[in-house]
C-alpha positions in Angstrom: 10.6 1.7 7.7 9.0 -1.0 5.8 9.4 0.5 2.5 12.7 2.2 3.5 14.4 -1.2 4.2 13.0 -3.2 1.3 13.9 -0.1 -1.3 17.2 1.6 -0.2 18.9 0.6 -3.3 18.4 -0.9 -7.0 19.5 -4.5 -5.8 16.9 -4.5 -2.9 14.1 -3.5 -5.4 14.7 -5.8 -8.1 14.8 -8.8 -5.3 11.4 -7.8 -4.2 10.3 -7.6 -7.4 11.9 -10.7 -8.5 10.4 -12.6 -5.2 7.0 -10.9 -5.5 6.8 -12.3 -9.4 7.7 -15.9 -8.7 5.2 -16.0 -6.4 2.8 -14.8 -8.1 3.4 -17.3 -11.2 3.1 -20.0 -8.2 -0.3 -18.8 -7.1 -1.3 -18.2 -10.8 -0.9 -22.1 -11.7 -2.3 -23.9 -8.3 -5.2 -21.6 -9.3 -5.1 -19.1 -6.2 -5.1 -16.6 -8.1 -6.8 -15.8 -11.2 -5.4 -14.1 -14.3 -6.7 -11.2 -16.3 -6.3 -7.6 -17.9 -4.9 -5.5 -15.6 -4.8 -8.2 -12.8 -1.5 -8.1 -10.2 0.4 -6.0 -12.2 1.0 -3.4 -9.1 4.6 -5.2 -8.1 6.8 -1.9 -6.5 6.2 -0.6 -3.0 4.7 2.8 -2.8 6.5 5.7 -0.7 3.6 6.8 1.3 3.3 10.8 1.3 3.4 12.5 4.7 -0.5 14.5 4.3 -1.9 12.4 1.1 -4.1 9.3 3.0 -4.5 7.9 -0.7 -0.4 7.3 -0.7 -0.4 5.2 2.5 -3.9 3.6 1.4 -1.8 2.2 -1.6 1.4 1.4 0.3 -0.5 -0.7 2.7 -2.6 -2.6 0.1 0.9 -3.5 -1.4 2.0 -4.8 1.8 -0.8 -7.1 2.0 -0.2 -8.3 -1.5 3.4 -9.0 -2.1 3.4 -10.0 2.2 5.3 -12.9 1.5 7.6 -11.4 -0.9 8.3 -8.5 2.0 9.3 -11.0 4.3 11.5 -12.8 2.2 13.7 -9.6 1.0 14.1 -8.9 4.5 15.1 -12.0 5.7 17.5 -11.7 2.8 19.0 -8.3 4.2 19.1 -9.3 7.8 21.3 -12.5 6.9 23.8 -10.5 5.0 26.2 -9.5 7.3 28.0 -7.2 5.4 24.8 -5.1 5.7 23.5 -4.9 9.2 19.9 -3.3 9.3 17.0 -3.3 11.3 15.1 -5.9 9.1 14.9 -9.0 11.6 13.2 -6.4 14.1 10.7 -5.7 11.0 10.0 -9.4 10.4 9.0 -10.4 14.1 6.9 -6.9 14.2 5.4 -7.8 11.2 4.6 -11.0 12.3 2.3 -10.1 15.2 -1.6 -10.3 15.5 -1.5 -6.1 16.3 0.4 -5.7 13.1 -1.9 -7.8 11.0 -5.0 -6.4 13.0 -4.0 -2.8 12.5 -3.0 -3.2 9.0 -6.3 -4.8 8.1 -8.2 -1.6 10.0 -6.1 0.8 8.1 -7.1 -0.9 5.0 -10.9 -0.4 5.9 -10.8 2.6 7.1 -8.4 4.2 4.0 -10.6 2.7 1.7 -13.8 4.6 3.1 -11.7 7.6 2.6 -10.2 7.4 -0.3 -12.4 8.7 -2.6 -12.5 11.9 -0.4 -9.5 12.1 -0.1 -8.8 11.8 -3.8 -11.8 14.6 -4.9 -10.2 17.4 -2.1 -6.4 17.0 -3.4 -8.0 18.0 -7.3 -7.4 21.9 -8.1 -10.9 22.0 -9.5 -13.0 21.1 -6.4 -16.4 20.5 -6.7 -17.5 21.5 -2.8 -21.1 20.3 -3.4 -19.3 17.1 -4.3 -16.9 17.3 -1.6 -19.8 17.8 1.2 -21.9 14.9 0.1 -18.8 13.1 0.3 -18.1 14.2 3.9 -21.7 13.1 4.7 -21.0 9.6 3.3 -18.1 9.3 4.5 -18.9 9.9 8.4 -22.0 7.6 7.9 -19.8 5.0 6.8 -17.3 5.3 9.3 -20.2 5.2 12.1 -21.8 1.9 10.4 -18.3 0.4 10.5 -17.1 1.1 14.2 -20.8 -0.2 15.6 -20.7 -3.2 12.6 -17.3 -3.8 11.8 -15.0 -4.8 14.5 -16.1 -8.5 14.7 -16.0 -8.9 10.4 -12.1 -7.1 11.5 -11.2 -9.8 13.7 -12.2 -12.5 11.6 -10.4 -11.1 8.7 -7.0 -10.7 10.5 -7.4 -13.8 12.2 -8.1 -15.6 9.1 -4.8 -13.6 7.3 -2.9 -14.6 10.3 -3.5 -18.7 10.1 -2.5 -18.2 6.1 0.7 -17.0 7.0 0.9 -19.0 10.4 1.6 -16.1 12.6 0.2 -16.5 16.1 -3.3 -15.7 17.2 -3.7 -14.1 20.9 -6.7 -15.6 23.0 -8.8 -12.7 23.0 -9.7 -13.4 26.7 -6.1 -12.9 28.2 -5.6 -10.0 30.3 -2.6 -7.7 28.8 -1.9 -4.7 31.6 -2.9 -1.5 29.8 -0.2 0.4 27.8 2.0 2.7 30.2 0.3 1.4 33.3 2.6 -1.2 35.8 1.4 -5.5 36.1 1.6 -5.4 39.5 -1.5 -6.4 41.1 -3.4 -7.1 38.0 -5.0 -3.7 38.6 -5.1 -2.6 35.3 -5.4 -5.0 33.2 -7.6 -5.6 30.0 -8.4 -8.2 28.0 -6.9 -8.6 24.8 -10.6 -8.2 23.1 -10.7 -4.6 25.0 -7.0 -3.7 24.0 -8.3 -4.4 20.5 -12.2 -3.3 20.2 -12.0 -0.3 22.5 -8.2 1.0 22.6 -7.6 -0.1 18.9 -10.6 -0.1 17.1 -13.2 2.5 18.5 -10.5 5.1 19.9 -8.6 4.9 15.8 -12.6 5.8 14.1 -13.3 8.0 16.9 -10.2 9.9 16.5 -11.0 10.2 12.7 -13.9 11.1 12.9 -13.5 13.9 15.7 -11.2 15.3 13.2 -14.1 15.0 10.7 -15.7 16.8 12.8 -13.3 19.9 13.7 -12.8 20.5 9.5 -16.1 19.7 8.4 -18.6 21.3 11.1 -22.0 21.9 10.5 -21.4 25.6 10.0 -18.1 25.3 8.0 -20.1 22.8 5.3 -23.0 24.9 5.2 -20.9 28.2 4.3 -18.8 25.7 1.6 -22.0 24.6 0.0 -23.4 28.2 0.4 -20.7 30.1 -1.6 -20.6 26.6 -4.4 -23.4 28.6 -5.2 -21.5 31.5 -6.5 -18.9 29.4 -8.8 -19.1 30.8 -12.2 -18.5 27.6 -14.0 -20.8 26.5 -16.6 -22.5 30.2 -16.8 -23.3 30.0 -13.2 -24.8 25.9 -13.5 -25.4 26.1 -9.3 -26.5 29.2 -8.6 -29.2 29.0 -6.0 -30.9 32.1 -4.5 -32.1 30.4 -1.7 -27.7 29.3 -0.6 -27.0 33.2 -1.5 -30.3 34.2 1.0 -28.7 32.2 3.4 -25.5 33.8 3.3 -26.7 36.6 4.2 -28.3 35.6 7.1 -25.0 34.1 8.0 -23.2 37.1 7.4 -25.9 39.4 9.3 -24.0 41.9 10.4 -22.2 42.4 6.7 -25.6 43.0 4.7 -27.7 45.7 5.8 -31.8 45.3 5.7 -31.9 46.9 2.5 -29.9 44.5 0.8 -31.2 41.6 2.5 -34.7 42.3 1.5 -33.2 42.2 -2.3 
């Protein structure tokens, strides 16, 4: 909605752009910023695709960058009147702790599976590739849920005091999503809300899904038949993968061919 709002037409895109590039040239001469080849030169707002993780990796990492210039174009569309539009809503949502906390996980998170996600789009897949990948990738994500949470909260706490939007105390009880106040029967703190029901539930979701494409079976059959790919003159055959298969496949090979 973001994106939608701050690039429905040619005048709302050049704004942002215009915004985003003056203050750039601010933060370029009070030093903020440095200068270089190839330096800040990403200025649109990506579309994020609905399946491609890289797209909404990039979309959020332009959010974070031209922030200021995003709140500014909306703030611009919500006081024309002769436009009415959802962007005040966008502003104050924007503006929260959960928004900056999320968006900052996201970040994280994408960025650990980028690469992946990058390598299994290609038309020429290398699986071998692809399964170390998957292997580093779950690692990674396991290091960052049991190591990462309080580096998290620092970082969105610290983004949130740059851009003076408010900063929950992390010991307040907040009544659990869904569930009635009355009582104060269930009721977390915010820390909870934000390590367990945020944090922990987004990586273990992830990686259950990780888990359900990529099972131990499933990668063994995919780095079994990378055996057989004829590229290069048959580079990665391995005997050993195409012994294997057959033990997989027990019921396809009889004992004659097995014991070739």
């Amino acid at each position: 909605m973001i994106v939608n709002s701050t690039s429905a037409s040619c005048k709302r895109k050049d704004l942002l752009l215009d915004n985003h590039r003056t203050q750039l040239l601010g933060r370029l001469e009070s030093g903020e910023i440095s200068s270089g080849r190839g330096q800040h030169q990403e200025t649109s707002l990506a579309r994020p695709g609905d399946t491609r993780w890289g797209s909404h990796y990039k979309t959020l990492l332009r959010i974070e960058t031209m922030w200021d210039s995003i709140i500014e174009v909306l703030s611009v569309i919500h006081d024309d009147q002769r436009n009415p539009s959802r962007a005040g809503g966008l502003v104050h949502t924007m503006e929260s702790f959960s928004f900056v906390f999320i968006m900052k996980m996201m970040l994280q998170i994408l960025r650990i599976t980028s690469d992946l996600s990058s390598l299994l789009q290609k038309k020429d897949q290398n699986i071998v590739e692809a399964m170390s990948l998957v292997i580093d990738v779950k690692a990674r994500l396991a290091n960052l849920r049991s190591e990462g949470y309080e580096p998290l909260l620092d970082e969105a706490k610290e983004f949130c005091c740059e851009n003076d939007i408010p900063i929950p105390n992390m010991e307040d009880n907040v009544p659990r999503f869904g569930r009635s106040r009355k009582g104060g029967r269930n009721n977390i703190t915010q820390d909870h809300y934000f390590r367990v029901d945020t944090f922990y539930a987004t990586i273990d979701a992830i990686t259950t899904e990780f888990d359900h494409r990529f099972n131990e079976v499933s990668s063994e059959l995919l780095t079994c038949f990378a055996c057989l790919d004829p590229r290069e003159s048959f580079s990665k055959f391995d005997v050993n993968k195409l012994a294997r298969l057959t033990e997989i496949y027990l019921d396809d090979f009889s004992f004659d061919d097995r014991k070739k």
